[in-house]
C-alpha positions in Angstrom: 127.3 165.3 101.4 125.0 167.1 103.8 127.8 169.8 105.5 130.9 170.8 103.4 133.9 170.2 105.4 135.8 173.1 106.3 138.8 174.0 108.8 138.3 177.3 110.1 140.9 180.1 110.9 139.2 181.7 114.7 143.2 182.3 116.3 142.9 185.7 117.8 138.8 185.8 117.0 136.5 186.4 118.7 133.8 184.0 119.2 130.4 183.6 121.2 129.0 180.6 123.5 125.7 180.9 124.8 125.5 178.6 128.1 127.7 177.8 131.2 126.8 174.3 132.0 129.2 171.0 130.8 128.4 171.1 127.1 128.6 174.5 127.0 132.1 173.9 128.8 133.6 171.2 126.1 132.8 174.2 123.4 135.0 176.6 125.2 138.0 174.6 126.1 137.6 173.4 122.2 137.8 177.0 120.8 140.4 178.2 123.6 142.8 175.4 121.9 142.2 176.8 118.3 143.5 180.6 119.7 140.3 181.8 119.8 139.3 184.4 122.2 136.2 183.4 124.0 133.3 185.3 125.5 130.0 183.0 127.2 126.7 184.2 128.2 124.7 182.7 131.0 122.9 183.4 133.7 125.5 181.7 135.7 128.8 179.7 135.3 129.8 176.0 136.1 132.7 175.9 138.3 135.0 175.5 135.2 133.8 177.9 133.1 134.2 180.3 136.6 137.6 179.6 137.0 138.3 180.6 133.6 136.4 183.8 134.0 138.4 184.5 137.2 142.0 183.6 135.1 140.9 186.1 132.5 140.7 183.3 129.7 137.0 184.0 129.4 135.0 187.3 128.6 131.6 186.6 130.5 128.5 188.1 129.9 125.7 187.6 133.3 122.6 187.1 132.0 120.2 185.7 129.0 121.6 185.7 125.1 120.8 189.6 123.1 121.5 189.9 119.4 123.6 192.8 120.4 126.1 190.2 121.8 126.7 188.9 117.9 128.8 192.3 117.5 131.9 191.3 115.4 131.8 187.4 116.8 133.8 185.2 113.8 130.9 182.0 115.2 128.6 181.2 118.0 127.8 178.3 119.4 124.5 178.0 121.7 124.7 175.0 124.4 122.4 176.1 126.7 119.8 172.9 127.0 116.7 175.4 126.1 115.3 175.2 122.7 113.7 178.1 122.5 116.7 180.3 123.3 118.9 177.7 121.3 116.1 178.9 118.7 116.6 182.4 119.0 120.6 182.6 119.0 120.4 180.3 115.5 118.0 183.0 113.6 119.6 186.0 115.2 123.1 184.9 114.2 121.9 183.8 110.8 120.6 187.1 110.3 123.8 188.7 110.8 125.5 185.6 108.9 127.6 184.2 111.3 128.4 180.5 111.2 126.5 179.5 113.9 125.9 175.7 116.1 123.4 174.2 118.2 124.3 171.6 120.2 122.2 168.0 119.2 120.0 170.2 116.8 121.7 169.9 113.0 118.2 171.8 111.6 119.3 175.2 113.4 122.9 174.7 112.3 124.9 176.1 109.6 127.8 174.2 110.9 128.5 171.3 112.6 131.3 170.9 115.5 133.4 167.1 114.1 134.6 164.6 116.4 138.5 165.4 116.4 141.4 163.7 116.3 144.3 166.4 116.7 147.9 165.1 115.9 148.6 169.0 115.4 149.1 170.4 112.8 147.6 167.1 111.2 144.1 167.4 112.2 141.4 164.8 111.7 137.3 165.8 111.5 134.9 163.1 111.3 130.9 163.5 111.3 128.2 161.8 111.0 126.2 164.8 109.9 124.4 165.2 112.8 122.8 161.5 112.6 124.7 159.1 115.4 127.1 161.4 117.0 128.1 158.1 119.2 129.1 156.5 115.9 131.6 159.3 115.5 133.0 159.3 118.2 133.9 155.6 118.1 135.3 156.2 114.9 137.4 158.6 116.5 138.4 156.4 119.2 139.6 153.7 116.5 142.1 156.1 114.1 143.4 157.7 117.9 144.8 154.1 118.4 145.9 153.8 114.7 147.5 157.0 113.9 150.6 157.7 116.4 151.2 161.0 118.1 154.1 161.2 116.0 152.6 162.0 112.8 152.4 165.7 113.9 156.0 165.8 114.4 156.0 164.3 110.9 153.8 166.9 109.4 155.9 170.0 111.0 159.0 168.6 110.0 157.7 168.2 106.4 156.3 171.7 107.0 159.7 173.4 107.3 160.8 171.5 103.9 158.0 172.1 102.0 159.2 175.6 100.4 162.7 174.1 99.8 161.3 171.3 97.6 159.0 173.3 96.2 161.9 175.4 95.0 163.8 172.1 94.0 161.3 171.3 91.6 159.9 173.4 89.0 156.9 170.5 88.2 154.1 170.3 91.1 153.9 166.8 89.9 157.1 165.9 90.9 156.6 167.3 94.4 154.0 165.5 94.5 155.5 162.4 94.0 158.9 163.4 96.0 156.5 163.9 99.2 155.1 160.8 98.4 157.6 159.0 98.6 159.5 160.4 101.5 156.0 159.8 103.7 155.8 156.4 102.9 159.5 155.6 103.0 162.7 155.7 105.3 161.8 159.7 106.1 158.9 158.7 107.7 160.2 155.6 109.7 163.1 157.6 111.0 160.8 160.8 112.3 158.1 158.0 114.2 161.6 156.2 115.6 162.3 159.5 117.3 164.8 160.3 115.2 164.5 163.8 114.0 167.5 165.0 113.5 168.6 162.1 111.3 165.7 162.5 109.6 165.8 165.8 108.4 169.4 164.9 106.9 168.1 162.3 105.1 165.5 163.9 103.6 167.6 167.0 102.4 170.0 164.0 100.9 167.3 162.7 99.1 166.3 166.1 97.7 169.6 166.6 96.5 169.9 163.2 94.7 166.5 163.7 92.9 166.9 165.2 89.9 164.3 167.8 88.6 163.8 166.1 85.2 160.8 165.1 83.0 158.0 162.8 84.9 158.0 158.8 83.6 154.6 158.3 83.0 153.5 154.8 84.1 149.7 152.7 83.8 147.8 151.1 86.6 145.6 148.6 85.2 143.0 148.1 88.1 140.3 145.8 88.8 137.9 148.1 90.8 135.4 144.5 91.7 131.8 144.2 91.3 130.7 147.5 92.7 131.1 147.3 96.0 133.8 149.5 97.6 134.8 147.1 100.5 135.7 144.5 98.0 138.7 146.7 96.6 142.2 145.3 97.2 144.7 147.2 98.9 147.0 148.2 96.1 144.1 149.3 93.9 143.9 151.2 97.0 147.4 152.7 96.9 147.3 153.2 93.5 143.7 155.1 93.0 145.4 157.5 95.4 148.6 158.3 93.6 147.4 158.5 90.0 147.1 161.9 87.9 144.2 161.1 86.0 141.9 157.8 85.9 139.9 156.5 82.8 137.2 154.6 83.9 134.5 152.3 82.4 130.4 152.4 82.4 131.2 149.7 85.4 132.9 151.3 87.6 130.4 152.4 89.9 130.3 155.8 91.4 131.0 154.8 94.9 134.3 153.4 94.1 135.4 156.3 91.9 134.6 158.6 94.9 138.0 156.9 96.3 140.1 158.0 93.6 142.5 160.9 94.4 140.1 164.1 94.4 142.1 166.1 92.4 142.6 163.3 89.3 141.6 164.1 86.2 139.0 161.8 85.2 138.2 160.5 81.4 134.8 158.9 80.9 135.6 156.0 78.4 131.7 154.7 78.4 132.1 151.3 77.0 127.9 151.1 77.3 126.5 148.8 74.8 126.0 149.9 71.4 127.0 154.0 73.1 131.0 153.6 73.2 132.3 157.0 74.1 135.4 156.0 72.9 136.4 153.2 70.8 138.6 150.1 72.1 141.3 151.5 69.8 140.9 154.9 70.7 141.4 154.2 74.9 144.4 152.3 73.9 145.7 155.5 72.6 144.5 157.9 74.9 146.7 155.7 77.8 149.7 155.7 75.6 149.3 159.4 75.2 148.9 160.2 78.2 151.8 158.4 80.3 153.9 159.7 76.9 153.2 163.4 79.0 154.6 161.9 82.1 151.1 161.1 83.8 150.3 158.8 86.2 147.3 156.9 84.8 144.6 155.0 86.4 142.7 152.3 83.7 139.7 151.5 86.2 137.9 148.6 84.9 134.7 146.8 86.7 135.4 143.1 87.9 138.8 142.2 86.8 140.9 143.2 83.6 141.5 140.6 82.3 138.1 138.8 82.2 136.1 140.1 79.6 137.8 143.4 80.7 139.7 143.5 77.1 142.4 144.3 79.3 145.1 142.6 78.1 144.9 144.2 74.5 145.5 147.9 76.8 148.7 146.5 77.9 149.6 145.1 74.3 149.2 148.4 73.1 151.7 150.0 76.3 154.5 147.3 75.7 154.6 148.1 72.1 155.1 152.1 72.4 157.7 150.6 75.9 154.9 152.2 78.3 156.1 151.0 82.1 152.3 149.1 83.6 151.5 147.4 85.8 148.1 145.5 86.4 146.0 144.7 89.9 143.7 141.8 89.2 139.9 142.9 90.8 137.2 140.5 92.2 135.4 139.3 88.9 131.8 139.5 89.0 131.2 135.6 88.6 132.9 135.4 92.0 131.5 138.5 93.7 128.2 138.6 92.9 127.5 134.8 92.8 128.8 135.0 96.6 126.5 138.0 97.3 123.5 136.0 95.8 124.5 133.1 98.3 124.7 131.0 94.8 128.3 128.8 95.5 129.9 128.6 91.3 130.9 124.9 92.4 129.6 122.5 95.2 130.1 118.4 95.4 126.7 117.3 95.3 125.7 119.7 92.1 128.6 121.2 90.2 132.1 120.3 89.5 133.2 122.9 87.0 132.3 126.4 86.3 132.7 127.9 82.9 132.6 131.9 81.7 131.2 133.3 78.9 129.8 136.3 77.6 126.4 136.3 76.1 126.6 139.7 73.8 124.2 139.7 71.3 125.9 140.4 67.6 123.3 140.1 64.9 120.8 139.3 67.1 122.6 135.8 68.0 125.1 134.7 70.2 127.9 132.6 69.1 129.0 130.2 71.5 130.3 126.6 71.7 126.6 125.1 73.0 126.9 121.5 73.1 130.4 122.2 75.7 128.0 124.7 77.8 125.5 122.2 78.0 127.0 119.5 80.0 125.7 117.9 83.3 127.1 119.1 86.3 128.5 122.4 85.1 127.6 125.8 86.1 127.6 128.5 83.6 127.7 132.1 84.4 127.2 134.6 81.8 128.3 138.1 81.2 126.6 140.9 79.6 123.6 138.6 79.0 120.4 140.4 79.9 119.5 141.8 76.4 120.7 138.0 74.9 119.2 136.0 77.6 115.8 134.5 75.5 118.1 133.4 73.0 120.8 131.8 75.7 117.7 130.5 77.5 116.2 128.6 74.3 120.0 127.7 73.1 120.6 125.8 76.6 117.4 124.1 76.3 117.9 123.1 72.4 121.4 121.1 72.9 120.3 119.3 76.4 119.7 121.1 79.1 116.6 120.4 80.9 113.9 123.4 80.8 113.9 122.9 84.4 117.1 123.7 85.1 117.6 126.4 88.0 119.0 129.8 86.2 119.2 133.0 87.9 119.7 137.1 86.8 121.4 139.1 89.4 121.6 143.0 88.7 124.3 145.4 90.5 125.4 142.4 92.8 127.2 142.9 95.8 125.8 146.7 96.6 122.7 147.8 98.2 120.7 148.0 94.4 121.3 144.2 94.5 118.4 142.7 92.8 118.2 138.7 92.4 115.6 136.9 90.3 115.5 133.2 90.0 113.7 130.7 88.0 114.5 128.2 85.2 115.8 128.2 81.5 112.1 128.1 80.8 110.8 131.2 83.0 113.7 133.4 83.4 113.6 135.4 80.1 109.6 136.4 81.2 110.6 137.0 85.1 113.8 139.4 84.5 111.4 141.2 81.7 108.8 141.6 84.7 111.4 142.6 86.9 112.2 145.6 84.7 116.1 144.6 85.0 118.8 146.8 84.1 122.8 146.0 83.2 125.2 145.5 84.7 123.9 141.8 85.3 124.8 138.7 85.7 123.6 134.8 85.0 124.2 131.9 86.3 122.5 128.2 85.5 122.9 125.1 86.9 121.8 123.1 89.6 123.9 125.2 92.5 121.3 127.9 92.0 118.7 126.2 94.0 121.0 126.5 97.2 119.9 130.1 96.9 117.2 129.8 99.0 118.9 128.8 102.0 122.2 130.2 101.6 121.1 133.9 100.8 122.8 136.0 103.3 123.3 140.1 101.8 120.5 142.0 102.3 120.6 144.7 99.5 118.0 147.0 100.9 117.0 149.1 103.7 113.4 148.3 103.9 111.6 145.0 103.7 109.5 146.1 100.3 112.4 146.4 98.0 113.9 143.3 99.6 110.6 141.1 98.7 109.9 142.9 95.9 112.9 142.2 93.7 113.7 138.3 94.6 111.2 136.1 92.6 112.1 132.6 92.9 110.3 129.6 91.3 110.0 125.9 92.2 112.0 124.4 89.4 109.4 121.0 89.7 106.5 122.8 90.0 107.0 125.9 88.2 105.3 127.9 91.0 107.0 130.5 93.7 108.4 129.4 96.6 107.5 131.0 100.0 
């Protein structure tokens, strides 16, 4: 985050523009809407800006930008097209520690004007940081036909209620949970139908019907997917925004649990191998205990739950103490990264099943059903494998499967650390140890990995080094790299 966003107070402040032409113009009308009282400095005025001077809702200054002008302004804002007075009016009002902004110059700025979308009092700032203002802008124009003019009416309305719940219940929580309720339900529908009045009544008979009472603490079981944000379902959506406190996994990648409510509690469960912050037993506990206080929970899990997510002894442990849950399956990593890699799990002319399994090492061995993974025309992908995958590679190859066979390693598929390597049974264990490979990872062998290749379409990084750097793919006849 390059700018924190902020909404500033400016009504009946008094703030500074430095310049009279068109930009210069936008900035005024812009701080005459928040109440601010405006004075501009120029040489001369655009016939705007000259009106308003004449209709006394400008102060104007004739002449070139002084330091003595920054006399008890709340901001500036220099739009004058020259840099090296644009230059002057950013240290002079820095000096005197004034927010100051300079139009299409983010270095002199210590704030940044947002591209607006004003559904007052609900107010919507979006920014780009200074980068592609264009881009902003379009984002802009997109939530403007999204978000109806009536949610302003909805956000007064709820304005004028907002101390009578507030007295109605002595639990924030349970404000909380009334408001978000009535903003997603009938409430809602009725102020965006027009219907104000009715509205209103209905939401001071809902009040009156809720009961101030302990909260029911509930779990959300949620698959949060491979890693890649996009890939989230809606519900997790819903439900990463209403919960009180989330306990997330090792997996669960940072840019996902940015899009859990902000104010959430969050509990680090770990989960990395052989460094459990807590124990299995212990998480199945800590969600008991805390939906026993009335909280609502968030279990965030990487991939899906209930794939080697050990999700389904969480929810034995709820039904047993009568803990309400409820679970939202994720995008497993078999499916999400292998689709990343451009690596189909099945395909007619090379695989007709797919089979899971997870190759953690215990005792230095894996213990898995061999002769059944080492069938013809089967692709097997394998979880948490990397440290295990000399002794899955030599396993394969002892019950049948030729040392030829394609097999490939995929760390942090589906987001822009994506790193592929591919090779066969024989040469993968030495080519993921060259590749200095980290977990999370995936495997996958059988024959469908050769259609890599061809049907590689994500392009994990930003510059063509990385890109080459981290995809190594062998000729599984020859044993040499293909070009």
């Amino acid at each position: 985050m390059d700018f924190l966003p902020v909404f500033l107070d400016i009504k009946n402040k008094t703030c500074l523009v430095v310049g009279g032409g068109e930009v210069a113009t936008r900035k005024v009308m812009l701080l005459l809407q928040a109440g601010a009282h405006v004075s501009v400095v120029s040489p001369q005025l655009n016939t705007t800006l000259n009106e308003y001077h004449e209709h006394g809702k400008i102060n104007y200054h004739t002449g070139i930008f002084q330091p003595d002008l920054l006399q008890n302004m709340a901001l500036v804002i220099a739009a004058t097209g020259d840099c090296e007075t644009n230059r002057q009016v950013s240290v002079a009002a820095q000096q005197h520690q004034i927010p100051v902004n300079v139009v299409d110059n983010p270095d002199l700025c210590t704030f940044i004007m947002p591209s607006i979308v004003d559904r007052s009092p609900l107010l919507i700032a979006i920014s780009s940081g200074g980068h592609s203002p264009v881009l902003a802008r379009l984002l802009r124009a997109q939530l403007e036909t999204m978000i109806p003019v009536a949610y302003g009416r909805l956000a007064a309305i709820a304005g004028k209620f907002r101390e009578h719940v507030k007295q109605h219940f002595t639990h924030p929580e349970k404000r909380r949970i009334f408001w978000e309720k009535a903003l997603q339900g009938r409430f809602a529908a009725m102020v965006l139908a027009g219907k104000d009045k009715a509205a209103q009544d209905y939401l001071l008979q809902s009040l009156q019907q809720e009961k101030d009472k302990p909260l029911q603490g509930e779990v959300y079981l949620v698959g949060a997917g491979p890693g890649n944000p996009d890939l989230l379902t809606f519900r997790a959506m819903r439900l990463m925004q209403q919960a009180d406190v989330v306990v997330y996994d090792r997996l669960v990648s940072p840019a996902i649990l940015d899009m859990v409510r902000r104010d959430a509690e969050r509990i680090y469960a770990g989960k990395e191998r052989n460094r459990h912050t807590l124990q299995q037993e212990s998480i199945n506990q800590l969600l008991v205990r805390l939906a026993q206080e009335g909280q609502r929970v968030l279990r965030l899990k990487g991939g899906d739950p209930f794939i080697f997510g050990r999700g389904g002894e969480e929810i034995e442990t709820l039904a047993a103490h009568r803990i309400p849950f409820q679970v939202v399956p994720g995008i497993t990593a078999a499916s999400g990264v292998a689709a990343y890699a451009g690596i189909p799990l099945t395909h007619r002319d090379y695989a007709q099943s797919c089979i899971f399994v997870t190759g953690h090492l215990k005792n230095n061995s894996i213990d898995l059903d061999w002769p059944h993974l080492a069938r013809p025309n089967q692709t097997i992908v394998i979880y948490m494998g990397l440290l295990g995958l000399p002794v899955l590679c030599q396993q394969l190859i002892a019950h049948g499967l030729p040392h030829a066979t394609p097999a490939a390693i995929i760390q942090q598929g589906t987001t822009r650390k994506q790193k592929i390597v591919t090779g066969t049974l024989q040469t993968l264990p030495d080519l993921a140890e060259t590749a200095h490979l980290t977990p999370p990872t995936l495997i996958i062998v059988g024959q469908v990995v050769k259609l890599h290749q061809n049907l590689a379409w994500f392009e994990p990084a930003s510059d063509s080094e990385n890109t080459k750097a981290h995809i190594m793919v062998l000729n599984p006849e020859t044993q040499q790299p293909l070009e």
